[in-house]
C-alpha positions in Angstrom: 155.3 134.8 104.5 151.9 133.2 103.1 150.0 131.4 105.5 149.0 128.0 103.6 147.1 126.6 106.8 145.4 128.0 110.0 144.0 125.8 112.4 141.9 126.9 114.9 140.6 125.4 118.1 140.4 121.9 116.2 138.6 119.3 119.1 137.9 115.5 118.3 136.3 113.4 120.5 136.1 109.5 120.3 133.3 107.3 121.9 134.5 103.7 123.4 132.1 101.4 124.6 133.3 100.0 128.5 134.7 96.8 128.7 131.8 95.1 130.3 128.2 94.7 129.1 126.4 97.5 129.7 128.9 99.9 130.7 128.4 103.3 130.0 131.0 104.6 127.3 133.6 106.5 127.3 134.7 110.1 126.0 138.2 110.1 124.0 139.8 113.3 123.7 141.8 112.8 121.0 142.8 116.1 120.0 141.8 119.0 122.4 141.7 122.5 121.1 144.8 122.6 118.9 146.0 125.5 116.8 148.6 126.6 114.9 149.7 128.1 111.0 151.4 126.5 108.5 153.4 128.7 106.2 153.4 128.0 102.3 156.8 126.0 101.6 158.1 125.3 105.1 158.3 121.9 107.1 156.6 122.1 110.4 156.8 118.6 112.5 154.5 117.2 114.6 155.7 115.5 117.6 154.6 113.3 120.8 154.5 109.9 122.1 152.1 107.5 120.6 148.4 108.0 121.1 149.3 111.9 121.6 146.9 113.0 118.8 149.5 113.2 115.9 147.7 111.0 112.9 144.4 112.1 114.2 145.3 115.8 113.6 146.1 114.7 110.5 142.8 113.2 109.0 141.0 115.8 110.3 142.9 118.3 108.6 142.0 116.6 105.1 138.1 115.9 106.4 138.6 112.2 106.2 137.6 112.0 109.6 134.8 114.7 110.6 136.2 117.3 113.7 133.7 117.7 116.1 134.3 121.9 116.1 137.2 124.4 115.7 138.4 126.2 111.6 140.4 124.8 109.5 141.2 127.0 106.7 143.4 125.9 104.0 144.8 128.8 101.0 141.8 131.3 103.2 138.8 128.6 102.2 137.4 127.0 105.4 137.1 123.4 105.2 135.0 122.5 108.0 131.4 122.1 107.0 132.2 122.1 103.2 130.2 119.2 101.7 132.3 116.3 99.4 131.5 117.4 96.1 133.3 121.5 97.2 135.8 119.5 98.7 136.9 117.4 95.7 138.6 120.1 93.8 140.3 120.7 97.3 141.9 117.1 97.0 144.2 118.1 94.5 146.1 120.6 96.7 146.3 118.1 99.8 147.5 115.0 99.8 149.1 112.7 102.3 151.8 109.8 102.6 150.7 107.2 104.9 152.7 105.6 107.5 152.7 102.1 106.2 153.8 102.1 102.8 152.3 98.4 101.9 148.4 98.8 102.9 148.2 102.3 101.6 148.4 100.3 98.2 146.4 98.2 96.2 147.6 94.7 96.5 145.9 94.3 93.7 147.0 96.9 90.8 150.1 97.7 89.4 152.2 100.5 90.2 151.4 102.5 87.3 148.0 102.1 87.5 148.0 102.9 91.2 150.1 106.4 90.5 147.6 106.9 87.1 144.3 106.8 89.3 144.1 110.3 90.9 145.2 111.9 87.4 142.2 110.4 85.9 140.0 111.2 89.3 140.8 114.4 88.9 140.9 114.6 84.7 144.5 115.8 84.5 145.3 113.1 82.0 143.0 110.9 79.4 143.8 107.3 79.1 146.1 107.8 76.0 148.5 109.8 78.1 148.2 108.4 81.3 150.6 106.1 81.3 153.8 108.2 80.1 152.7 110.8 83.1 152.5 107.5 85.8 155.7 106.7 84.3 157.6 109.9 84.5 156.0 110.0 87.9 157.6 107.1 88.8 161.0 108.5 87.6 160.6 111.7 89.5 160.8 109.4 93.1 163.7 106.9 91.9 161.6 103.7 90.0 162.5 102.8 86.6 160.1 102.0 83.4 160.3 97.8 83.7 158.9 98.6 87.7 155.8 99.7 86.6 154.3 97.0 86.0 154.8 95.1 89.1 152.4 95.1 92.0 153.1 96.4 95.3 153.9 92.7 96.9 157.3 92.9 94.5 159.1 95.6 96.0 160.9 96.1 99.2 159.7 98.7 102.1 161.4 101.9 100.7 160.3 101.4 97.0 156.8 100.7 98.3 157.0 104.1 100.0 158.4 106.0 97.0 155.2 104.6 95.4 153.4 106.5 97.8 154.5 109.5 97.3 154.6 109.6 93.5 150.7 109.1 94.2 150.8 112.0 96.3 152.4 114.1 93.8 150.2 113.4 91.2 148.2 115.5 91.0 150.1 118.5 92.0 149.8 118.9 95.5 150.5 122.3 97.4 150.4 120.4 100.9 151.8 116.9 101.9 150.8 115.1 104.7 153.6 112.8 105.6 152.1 110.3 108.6 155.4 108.7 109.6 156.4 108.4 106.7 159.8 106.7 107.2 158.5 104.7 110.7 158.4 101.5 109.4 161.6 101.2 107.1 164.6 100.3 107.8 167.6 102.6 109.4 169.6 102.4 105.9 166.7 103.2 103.3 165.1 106.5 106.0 168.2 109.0 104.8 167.0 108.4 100.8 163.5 108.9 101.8 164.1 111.9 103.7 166.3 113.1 101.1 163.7 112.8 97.9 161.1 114.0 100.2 163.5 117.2 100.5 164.7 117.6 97.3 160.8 117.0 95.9 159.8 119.8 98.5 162.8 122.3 96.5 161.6 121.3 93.1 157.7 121.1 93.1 157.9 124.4 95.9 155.9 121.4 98.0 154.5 122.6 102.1 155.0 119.6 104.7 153.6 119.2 107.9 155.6 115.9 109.0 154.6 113.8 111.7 156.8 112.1 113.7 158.1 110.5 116.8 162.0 110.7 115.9 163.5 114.1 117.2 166.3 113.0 115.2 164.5 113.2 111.7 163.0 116.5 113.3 165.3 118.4 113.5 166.8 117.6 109.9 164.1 118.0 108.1 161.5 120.6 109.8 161.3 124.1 109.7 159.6 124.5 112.7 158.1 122.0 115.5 155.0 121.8 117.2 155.2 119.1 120.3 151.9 117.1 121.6 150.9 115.8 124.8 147.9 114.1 125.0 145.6 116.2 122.5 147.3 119.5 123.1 150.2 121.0 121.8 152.7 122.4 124.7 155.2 123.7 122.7 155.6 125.5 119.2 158.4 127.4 118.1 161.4 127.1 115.3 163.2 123.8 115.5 166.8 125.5 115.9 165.2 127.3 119.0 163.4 124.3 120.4 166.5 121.9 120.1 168.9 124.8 121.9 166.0 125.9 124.8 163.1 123.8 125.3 160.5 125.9 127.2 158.3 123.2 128.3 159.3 120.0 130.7 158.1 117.4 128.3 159.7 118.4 125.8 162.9 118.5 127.4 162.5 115.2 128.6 162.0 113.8 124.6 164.9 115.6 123.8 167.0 113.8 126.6 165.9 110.6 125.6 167.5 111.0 122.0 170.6 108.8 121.8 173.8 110.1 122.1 176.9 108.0 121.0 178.9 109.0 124.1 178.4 106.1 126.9 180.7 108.9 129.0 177.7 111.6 129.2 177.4 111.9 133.0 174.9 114.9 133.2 171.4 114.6 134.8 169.0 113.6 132.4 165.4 114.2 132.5 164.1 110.4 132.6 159.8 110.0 132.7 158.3 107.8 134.9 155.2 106.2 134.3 153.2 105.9 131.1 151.0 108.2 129.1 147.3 108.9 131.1 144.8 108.3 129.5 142.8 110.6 127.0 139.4 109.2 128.5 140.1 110.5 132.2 143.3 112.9 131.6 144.6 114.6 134.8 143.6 117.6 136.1 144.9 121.0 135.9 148.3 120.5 133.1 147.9 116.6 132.3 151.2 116.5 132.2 151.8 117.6 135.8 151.5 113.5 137.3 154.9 113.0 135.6 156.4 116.4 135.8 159.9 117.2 138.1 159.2 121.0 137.8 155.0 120.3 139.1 153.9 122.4 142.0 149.9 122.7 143.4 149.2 125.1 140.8 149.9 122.7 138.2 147.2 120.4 139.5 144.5 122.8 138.8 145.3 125.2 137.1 145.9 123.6 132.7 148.4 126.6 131.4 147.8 128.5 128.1 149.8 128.8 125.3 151.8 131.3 125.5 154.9 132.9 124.0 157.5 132.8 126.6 160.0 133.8 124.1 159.9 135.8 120.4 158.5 133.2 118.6 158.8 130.3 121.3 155.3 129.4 122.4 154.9 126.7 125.8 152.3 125.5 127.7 153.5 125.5 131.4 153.6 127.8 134.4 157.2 127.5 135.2 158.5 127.0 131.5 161.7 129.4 133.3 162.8 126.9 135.1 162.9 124.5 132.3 166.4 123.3 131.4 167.9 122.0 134.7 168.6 119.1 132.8 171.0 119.4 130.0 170.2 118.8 126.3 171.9 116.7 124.1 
């Protein structure tokens, strides 16, 4: 299997100013020494509560925001340190599909024009031909020919995001991005999106890392899964494996609070208390250890490695053997 994307190490740090005047600022951790592979054609999801880290990993991996240090190497070039004008051929090959499908667009262009824009960045079309390619484009994600001429205002939530991602596949893309990418739609138009994006991946041979917050869409669309707790990832293994045998606390606790259409389900559930800490002043030793019913001292100062607990099952906790006390699903 070809590795598309390593990631190695990849730190980003935010700097907030304190809320009163004068007050020294404060260190964000956004994303704390995260790696992992991605493998040329499968899905791998991204998971965590908000603020985890999740869209941040994302820009970095496509340098629109600058990582403080760690690799990334995408198809065995390393893009950290590569100046714009090396990166602008890279473009082509990654592209992304932004969570909110109305102010990733140009309010002010038409649809065609928006899709025709990276072929002519990138010369893959002349201005005689662009049009037809926008169109067929268009086709490719479900719009028809008397759409493309409409701004983005005109069409509803899911067409707006089908826009998207004909911009995405413009210009040939071997890796997608998708940011949320069904978030912010409604429950009847996610299954069509999901679906294009899966038959898309089948016929243009298309490599997703999808982020998410939906173990739902997770496990229906991704290959494998990577969870995220505040900057780190706990837990990486294949999604059939993860959904059967979580290895690490937090994740079994996001798997417990899927919905289940049974109101009879009378096992224990693993229920979190208290919110997310905060990525300026984590906790100490596993961060996750404050709201954690398997924590013991050790966890307190002690922050455990990634390791593979299982063939191909990585966690991120000292006890992940214990883990599963509370059923699953």
């Amino acid at each position: 299997m070809t590795t598309l994307l390593e990631v190695r190490d990849l730190r980003k740090t935010f700097s907030l100013q304190g809320r009163r005047p004068g007050a020294p600022r404060q260190a964000v951790r956004a994303v704390d020494g995260v790696s992992f592979d991605l493998h040329s054609g499968e899905t791998l999801g991204l998971v965590g509560e908000s603020g985890c880290g999740k869209s941040t990993i994302a820009r970095l991996l496509l340098r629109l925001i600058e990582p403080d240090s760690g690799s990334v190497r995408f198809d065995g070039r390393e893009l950290v340190g590569m100046s714009h004008r090396e990166l602008t051929p890279l473009r082509r090959e990654m592209q992304m599909i932004f969570q909110d499908p109305y102010s990733s667009l140009n309010p002010r262009q038409k649809v065609v024009d928006i899709v025709a824009e990276p072929l002519l960045v990138h010369g893959l079309a002349n201005r005689r031909d662009v049009r037809a390619q926008a169109i067929e484009l268009l086709h490719t994600v479900g719009l028809s020919t008397d759409q493309a001429d409409r701004y983005p205002h005109e069409f509803s939530g899911g067409q707006r995001q089908r826009i998207g991602i004909a911009r995405a596949l413009a210009v040939r893309p071997k890796l997608v991005i998708a940011d949320e990418p069904v978030s912010a739609l409604d429950l009847s138009i996610r299954a069509q999106i999901i679906n294009l994006l899966q038959d898309l991946q089948e016929q243009f041979g298309l490599t997703y890392l999808f982020i998410s917050h939906d173990l739902g869409i997770i496990e229906h669309v991704c290959t494998r899964v990577a969870v995220m707790y505040l900057g780190r990832i706990v837990e990486l293994t294949t999604a059939e494996a993860l959904y059967a045998a979580p290895h690490h606390p937090y994740t079994e606790a996001l798997l417990n609070a899927v919905p289940v259409p049974d109101p009879q389900r009378g096992h224990a559930r693993l229920i979190l208390h208290g919110e997310i800490p905060s990525a300026a002043n984590p906790p100490s030793g596993c961060h996750f250890h404050p709201r954690c019913p398997y924590a013991r001292e050790l966890c307190k100062t002690d922050y455990p490695e990634l390791k593979e607990q299982a063939p191909g099952h990585f966690a991120a906790c000292h006890f992940s053997s214990e883990v599963g006390k509370y059923r699953v699903g």
